[in-house]
C-alpha positions as CSV (number, residue, x, y, z in Angstrom):
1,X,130.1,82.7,95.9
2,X,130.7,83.8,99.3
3,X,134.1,85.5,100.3
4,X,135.5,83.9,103.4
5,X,134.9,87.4,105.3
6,X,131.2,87.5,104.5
7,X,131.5,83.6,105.7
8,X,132.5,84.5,108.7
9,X,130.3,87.4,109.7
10,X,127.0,85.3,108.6
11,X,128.1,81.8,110.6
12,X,128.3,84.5,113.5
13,X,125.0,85.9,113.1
14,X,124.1,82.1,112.8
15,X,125.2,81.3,116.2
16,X,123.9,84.6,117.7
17,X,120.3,83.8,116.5
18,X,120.8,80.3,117.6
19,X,121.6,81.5,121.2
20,X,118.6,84.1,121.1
21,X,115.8,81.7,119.7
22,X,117.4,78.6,122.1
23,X,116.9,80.5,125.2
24,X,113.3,82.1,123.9
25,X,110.3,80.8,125.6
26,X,107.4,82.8,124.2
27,X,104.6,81.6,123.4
28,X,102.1,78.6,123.0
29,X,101.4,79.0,119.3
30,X,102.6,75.8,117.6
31,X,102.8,77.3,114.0
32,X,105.2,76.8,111.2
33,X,105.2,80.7,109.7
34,X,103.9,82.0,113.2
35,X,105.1,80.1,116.0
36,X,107.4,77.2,117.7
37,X,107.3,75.3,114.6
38,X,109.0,77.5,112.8
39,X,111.8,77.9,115.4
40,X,112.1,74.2,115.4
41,X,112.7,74.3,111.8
42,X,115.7,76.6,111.9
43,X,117.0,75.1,115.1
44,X,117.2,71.7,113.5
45,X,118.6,72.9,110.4
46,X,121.7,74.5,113.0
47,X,121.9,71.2,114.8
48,X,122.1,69.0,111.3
49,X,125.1,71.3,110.5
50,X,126.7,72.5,113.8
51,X,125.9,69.4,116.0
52,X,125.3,71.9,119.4
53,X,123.9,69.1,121.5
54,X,122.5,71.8,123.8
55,X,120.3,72.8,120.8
56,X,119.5,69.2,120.3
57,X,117.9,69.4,123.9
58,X,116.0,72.4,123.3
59,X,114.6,71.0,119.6
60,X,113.2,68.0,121.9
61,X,111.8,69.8,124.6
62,X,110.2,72.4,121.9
63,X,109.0,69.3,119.9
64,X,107.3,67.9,122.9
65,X,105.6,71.1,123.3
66,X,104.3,71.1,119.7
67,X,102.8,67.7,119.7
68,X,101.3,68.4,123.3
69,X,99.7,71.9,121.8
70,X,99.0,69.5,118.4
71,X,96.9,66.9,120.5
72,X,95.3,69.0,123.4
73,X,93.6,72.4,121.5
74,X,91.5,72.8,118.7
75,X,94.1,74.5,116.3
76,X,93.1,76.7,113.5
77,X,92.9,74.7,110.2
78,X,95.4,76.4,108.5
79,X,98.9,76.5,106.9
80,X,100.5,79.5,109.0
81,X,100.1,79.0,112.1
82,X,97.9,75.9,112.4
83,X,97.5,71.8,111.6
84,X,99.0,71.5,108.4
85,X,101.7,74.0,108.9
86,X,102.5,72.0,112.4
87,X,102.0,68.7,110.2
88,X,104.3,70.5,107.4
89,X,107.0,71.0,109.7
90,X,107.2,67.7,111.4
91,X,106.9,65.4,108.3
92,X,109.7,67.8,106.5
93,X,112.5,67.8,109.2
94,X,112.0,63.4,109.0
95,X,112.2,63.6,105.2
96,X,115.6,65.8,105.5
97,X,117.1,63.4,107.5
98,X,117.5,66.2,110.5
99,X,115.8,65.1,113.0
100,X,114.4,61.0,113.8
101,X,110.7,62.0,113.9
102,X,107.8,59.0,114.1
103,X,105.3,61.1,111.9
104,X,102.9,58.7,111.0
105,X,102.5,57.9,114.5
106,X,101.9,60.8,115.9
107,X,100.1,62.4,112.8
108,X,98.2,59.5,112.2
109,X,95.0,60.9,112.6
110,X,96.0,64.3,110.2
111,X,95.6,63.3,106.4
112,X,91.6,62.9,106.9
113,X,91.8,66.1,109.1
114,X,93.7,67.9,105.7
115,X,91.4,66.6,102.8
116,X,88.6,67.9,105.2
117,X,89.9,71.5,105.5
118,X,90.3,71.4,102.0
119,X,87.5,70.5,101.0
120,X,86.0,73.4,103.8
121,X,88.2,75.5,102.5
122,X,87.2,74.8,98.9
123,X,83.4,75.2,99.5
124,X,84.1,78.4,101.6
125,X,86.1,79.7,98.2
126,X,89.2,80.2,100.9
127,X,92.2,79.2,98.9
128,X,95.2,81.5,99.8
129,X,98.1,79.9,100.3
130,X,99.1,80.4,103.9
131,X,95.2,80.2,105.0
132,X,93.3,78.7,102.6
133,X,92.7,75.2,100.1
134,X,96.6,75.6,98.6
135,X,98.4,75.1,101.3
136,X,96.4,71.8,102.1
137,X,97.3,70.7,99.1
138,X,100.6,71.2,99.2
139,X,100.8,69.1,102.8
140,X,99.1,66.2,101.1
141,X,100.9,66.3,98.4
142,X,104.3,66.4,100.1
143,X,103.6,63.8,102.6
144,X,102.3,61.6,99.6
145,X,99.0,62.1,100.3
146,X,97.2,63.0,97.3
147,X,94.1,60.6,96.0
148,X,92.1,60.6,93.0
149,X,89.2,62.0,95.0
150,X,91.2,65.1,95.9
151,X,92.4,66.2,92.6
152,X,88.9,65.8,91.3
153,X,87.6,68.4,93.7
154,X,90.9,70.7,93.2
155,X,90.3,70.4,89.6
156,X,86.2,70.7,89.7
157,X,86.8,73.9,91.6
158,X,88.9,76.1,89.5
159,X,86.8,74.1,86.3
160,X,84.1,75.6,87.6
161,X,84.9,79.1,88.5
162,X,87.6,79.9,86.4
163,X,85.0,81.6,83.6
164,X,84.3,84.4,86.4
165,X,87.6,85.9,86.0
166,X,90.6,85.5,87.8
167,X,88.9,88.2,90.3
168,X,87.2,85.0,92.1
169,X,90.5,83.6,92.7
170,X,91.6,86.8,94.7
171,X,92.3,86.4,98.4
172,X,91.8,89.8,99.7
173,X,88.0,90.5,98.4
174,X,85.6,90.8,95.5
175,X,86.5,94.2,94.5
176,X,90.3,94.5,94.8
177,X,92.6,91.9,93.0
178,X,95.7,91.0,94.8
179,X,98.8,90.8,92.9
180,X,101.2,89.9,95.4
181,X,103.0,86.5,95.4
182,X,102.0,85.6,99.3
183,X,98.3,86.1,99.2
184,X,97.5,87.1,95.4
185,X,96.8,85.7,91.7
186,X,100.8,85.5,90.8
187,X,101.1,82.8,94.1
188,X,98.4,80.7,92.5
189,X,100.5,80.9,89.5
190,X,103.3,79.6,91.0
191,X,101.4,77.1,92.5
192,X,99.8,76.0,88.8
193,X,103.5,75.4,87.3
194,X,105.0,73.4,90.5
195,X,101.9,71.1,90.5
196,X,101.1,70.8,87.1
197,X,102.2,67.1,87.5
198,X,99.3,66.2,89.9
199,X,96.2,69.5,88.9
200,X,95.5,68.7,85.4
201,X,93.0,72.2,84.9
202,X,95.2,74.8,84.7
203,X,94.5,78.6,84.8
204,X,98.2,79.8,84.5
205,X,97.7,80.8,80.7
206,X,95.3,83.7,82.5
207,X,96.9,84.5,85.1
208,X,100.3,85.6,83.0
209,X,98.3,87.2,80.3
210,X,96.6,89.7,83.0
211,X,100.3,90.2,84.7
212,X,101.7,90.7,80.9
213,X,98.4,93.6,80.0
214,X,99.2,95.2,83.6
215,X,102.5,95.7,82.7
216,X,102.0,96.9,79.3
217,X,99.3,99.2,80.7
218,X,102.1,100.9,82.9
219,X,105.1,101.1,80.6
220,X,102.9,102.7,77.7
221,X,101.5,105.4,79.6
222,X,102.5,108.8,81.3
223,X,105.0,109.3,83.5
224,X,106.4,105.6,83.6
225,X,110.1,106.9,84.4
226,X,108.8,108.6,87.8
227,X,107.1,104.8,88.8
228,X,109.1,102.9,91.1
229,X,107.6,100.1,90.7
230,X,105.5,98.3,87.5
231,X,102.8,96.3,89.6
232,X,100.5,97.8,92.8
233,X,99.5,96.1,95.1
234,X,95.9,95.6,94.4
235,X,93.9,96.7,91.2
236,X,89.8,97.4,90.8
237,X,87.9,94.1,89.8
238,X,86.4,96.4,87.5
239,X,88.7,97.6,85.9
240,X,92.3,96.3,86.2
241,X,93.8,99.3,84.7
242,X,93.2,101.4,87.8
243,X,95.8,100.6,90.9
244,X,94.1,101.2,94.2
245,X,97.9,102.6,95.2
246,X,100.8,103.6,92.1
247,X,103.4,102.1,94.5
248,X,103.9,98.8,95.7
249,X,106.2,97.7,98.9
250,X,109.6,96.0,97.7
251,X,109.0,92.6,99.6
252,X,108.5,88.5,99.2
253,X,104.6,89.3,99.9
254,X,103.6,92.1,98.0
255,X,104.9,94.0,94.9
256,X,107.6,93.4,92.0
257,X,110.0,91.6,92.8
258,X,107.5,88.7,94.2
259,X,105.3,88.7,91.4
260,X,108.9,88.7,89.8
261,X,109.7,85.0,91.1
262,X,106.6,84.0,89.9
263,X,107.5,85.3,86.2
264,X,110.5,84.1,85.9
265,X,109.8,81.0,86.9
266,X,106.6,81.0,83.7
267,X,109.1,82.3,81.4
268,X,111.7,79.6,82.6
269,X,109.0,76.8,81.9
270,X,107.6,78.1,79.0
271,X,109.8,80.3,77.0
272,X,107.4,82.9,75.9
273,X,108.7,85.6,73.4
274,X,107.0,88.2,75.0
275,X,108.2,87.1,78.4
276,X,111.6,89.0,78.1
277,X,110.4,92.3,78.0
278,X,109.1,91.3,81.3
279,X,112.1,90.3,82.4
280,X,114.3,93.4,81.1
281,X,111.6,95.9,82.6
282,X,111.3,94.2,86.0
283,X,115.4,93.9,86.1
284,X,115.4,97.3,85.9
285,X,113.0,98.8,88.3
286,X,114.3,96.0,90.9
287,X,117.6,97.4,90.2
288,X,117.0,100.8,91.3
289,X,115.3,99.5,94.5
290,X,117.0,100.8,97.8
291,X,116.4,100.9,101.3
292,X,115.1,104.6,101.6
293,X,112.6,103.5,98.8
294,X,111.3,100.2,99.7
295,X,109.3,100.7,102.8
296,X,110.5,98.6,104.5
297,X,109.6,99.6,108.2
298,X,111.7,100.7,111.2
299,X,111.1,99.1,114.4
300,X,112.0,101.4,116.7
301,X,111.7,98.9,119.5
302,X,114.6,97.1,118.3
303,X,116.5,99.9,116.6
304,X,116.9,98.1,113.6
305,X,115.3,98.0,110.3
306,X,112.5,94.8,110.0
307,X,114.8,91.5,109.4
308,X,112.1,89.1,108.5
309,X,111.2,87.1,105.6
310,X,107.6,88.7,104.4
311,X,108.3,92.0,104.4
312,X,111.7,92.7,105.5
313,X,115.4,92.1,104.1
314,X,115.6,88.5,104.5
315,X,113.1,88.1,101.8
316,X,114.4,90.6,99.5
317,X,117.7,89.2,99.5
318,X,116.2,85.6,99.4
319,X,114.7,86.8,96.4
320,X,117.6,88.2,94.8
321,X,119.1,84.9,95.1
322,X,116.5,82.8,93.4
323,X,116.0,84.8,90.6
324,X,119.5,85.0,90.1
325,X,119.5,81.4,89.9
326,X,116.6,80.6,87.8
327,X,118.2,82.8,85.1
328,X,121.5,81.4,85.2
329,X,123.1,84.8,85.8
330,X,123.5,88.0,88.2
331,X,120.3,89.7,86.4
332,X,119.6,91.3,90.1
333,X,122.7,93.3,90.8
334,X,122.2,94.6,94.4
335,X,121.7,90.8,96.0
336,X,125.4,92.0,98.2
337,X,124.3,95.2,98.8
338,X,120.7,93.4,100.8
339,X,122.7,90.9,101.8
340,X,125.3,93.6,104.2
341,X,121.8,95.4,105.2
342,X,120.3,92.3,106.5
343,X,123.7,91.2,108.4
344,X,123.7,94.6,109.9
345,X,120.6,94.7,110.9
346,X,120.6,91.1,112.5
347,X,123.8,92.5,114.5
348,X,121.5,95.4,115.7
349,X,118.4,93.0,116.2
350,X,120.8,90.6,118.8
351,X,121.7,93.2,120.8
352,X,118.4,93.7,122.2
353,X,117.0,92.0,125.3
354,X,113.6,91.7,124.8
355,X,112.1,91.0,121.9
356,X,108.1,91.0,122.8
357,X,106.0,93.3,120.8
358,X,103.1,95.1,122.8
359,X,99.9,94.7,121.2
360,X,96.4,95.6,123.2
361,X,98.4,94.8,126.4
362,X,99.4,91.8,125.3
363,X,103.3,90.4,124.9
364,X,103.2,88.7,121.4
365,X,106.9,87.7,120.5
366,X,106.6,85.8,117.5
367,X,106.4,88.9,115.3
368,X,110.0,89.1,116.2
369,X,111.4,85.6,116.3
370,X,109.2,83.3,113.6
371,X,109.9,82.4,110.7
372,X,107.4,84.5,108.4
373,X,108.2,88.2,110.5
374,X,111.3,87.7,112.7
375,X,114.8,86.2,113.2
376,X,114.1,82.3,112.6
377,X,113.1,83.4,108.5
378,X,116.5,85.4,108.6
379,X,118.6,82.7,110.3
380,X,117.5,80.1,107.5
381,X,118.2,82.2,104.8
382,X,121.8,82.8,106.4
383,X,122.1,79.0,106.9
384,X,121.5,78.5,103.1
385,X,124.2,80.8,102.6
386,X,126.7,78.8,103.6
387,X,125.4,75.6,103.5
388,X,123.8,75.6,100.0
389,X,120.2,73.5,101.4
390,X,117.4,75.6,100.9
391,X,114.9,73.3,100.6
392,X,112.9,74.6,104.0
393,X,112.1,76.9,101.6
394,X,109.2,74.7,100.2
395,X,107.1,76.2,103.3
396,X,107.3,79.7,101.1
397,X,106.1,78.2,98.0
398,X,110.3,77.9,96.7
399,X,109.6,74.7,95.1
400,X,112.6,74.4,92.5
């Protein structure tokens, strides 16, 4: 529950990022995580619940844009910041109600253009999430989309290669295994348990039992009251008991409390004994987590501590939140104290004029304004603050 000063101070922030992202014209990447997509998706959340009709105009003129960018240039085939995250966006916000969108018109040509990338991706063994075969599933599947013939070739995959280890299911290389929940095994673990309705080969079972030996591995041996964390970000194919760094970042896409959403969420579903010594260990090292030991990083550009979703405080209080609700009870305690960080650091953020990042002499501005790195993430988790509908959370694999 929300006190009515803390009410306040976030529907202001609200507004402010409204007015910023409104006015922004930036860039000519359509994408949902990097790009106008995304910004439509918070602006049309504001509109559904503030009825600005000035943001209403903008939406449309932003929407024309994406469907003109959609049409006209070969678009990368992925989920970020390319067709199905585009496709994702568009078929959502006329599902929600928010916004009177004719997808099927002016998709019509996508859902053969999907099952191809996924098969692509499949055959290329590209299946991260955000860049890979999962996130084409998830499109098909949430536009309704799903065939016989595509769950035979999901399933035939991970059939086939799931004897090699889950090492071959890791999205950074052959020799390191990502444990992070955006690009790692404990995202395809979430992504087992919220389709287990439609993939009927399921590798979940492995997946916990290497997260459940990790951790074991780390609270048995030396020194485990000096770790600030229980899981690295990456460990040796060869041998999992070695982490390539003792530390991981405290963040959505890498580290604990991620791979914590993930866990809960297995011990939620399948009420393992074992499961809450998990969940008392994790509790506690997420617990002690602050901002001077998070790394989280300082953008001195904007004077203010990074805001966004992946890796900044947006996601670790969005985090907070969700775990808090999938155990019925407050077992994070700091979700206020991320919650005061992030406001102040949006009021910082909006006091800035420019928000471009130089990179090789280039302006890129969606590191600072999309949904995945910058202020649209931040102003949707502030909008499900006080308006209890999360469910644009779906795009961040927040299925429940």
């Amino acid at each position: 529950m929300i006190d009515k000063i803390s009410h306040k101070k976030i529907t202001e922030k609200i507004h402010g990022i409204a007015n910023v992202l409104s006015k922004y014209k930036y860039h000519s990447l359509p994408g949902l995580l990097i790009g106008n997509s995304g910004i439509v998706c918070f602006l049309a959340y504001y509109y559904k619940y503030y009825k600005n009709e000035k943001i209403n105009i903008v939406i449309e003129e932003k929407l024309d844009h994406i469907v003109n960018v959609f049409n006209e240039f070969n678009l990368p085939s992925h989920y970020s910041s390319g067709y199905s995250g585009v496709a994702w966006t568009v078929f959502h916000l006329e599902k929600e109600g928010i916004l009177a969108i004719d997808s099927e018109k002016t998709f019509d040509a996508f859902i053969p253009i999907a099952k191809s990338n996924l098969i692509t991706h499949l055959e290329n063994g590209i299946i991260d999430p955000f860049y890979g075969a999962l996130g084409d599933f998830q499109l098909l599947k949430e536009t309704g989309n799903i065939d016989d013939e595509t769950l035979s070739i999901m399933e035939a995959y991970f059939y086939q290669n799931h004897d090699k280890g889950i090492e071959e299911f890791s999205f950074v290389d052959k020799h390191n295994i990502n444990l992070g929940l955006a690009h790692g095994i404990a995202g395809l673990g979430l992504f087992f348990l919220n389709h287990a309705d439609k993939i009927r080969f399921d590798i979940s079972k492995h997946i916990y039992e290497f997260y459940l030996k990790t951790l074991n591995d780390r609270v048995d041996g030396p020194d485990y009251s000096l770790y600030l964390s229980i899981f690295p970000n990456t460990v040796a194919a060869n041998n999992h008991s070695n982490p390539n760094k003792e530390e991981s970042r405290f963040a959505w896409c890498y580290g604990d409390l991620g791979i914590f959403y993930y866990l809960i969420n297995h011990y939620k579903k399948f009420k393992l004994n074992d499961h809450k010594k998990i969940v008392s260990v994790l509790a506690e090292k997420c617990n002690k987590r602050n901002l001077e030991n998070s790394v989280i990083q300082f953008h001195s550009h904007l004077s203010c501590y990074d805001i966004g979703f992946c890796h900044g405080l947006a996601g670790i209080y969005y985090l907070h939140h969700q775990i808090n609700r999938v155990a019925g009870f407050e077992l994070l305690a700091n979700k206020e104290y991320w919650l005061n960080l992030l406001l102040d650091n949006i009021d910082i953020f909006l006091k800035n004029e420019d928000f471009s990042v130089e990179m090789d002499g280039d302006k890129k501005h969606y590191d600072s304004l999309g949904i995945l790195e910058g202020i649209a993430g931040a102003g949707l988790v502030l909008l499900s603050c006080v308006t209890g509908n999360d469910n644009w959370s779906r795009s961040l694999m927040f299925y429940n």
